[in-house]
Structures are given as structure tokens and as C-alpha cells.
N, C-alpha and C positions, 0 to 999 in steps of 0.2 A: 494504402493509406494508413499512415501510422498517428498515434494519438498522442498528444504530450501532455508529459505528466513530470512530477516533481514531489520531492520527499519534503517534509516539514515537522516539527514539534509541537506535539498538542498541547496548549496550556489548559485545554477544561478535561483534558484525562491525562491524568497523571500515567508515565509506564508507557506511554503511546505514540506510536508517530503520525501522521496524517500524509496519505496516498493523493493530492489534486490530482485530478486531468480535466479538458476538454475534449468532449464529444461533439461534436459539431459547433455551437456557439454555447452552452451550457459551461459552465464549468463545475462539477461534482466532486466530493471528496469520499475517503471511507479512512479507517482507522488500521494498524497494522500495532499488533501487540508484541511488547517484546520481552520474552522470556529467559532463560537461562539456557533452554536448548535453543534457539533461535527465536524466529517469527510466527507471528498466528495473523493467518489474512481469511476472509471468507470461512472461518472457523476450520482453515486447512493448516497445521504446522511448515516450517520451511526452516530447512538447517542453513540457511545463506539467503542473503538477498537478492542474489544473482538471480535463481529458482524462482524467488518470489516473483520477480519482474518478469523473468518467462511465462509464469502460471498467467498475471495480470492480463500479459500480452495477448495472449491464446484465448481468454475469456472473460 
């Protein structure tokens, strides 16, 4: 069972992308910071978004 999800631009945090998905009928979001070496998700660094979307995937 895979979950879908979608990338988007935050307007109430400036610097930020927003992560959606659905988890069953819920829909949740979390925020994805973006640095000069890459990304900050779950206060984990990622040099590429690919990684990122794996790490997501896995937990």
C-alpha cells in the first residue's frame, strides 16, 4: 500500500516547501526546509530530494 503525497510552497513559512499526503482518509502535511546543502525533513539533512522521498517512504 503506497501513500500519495505531493510537494507544494509554503506561503506562512517563508524558505519552506510543504510534504501533503494521505494516510487513510486524513490528509496531513509536515514542512521540508531548504538550505544551501539541500533539504532538512524530520530534522534529518538530505543532499537530493530523491533520498528525501525514500527516507519519507520507509517512515
Amino acid at each position: 500500500m503506497r501513500t500519495v503525497c505531493c510537494f507544494g510552497i509554503s506561503d506562512e513559512h517563508p524558505g519552506t516547501f510543504m510534504l501533503a499526503y494521505i494516510r487513510s482518509t486524513n490528509p496531513h502535511h509536515e514542512y521540508i526546509g531548504l538550505y544551501p546543502k539541500g533539504f532538512r525533513f524530520r530534522k534529518k539533512d538530505f543532499d537530493d530530494i530523491d533520498r528525501l522521498v525514500s527516507y519519507f517512504q520507509k517512515h
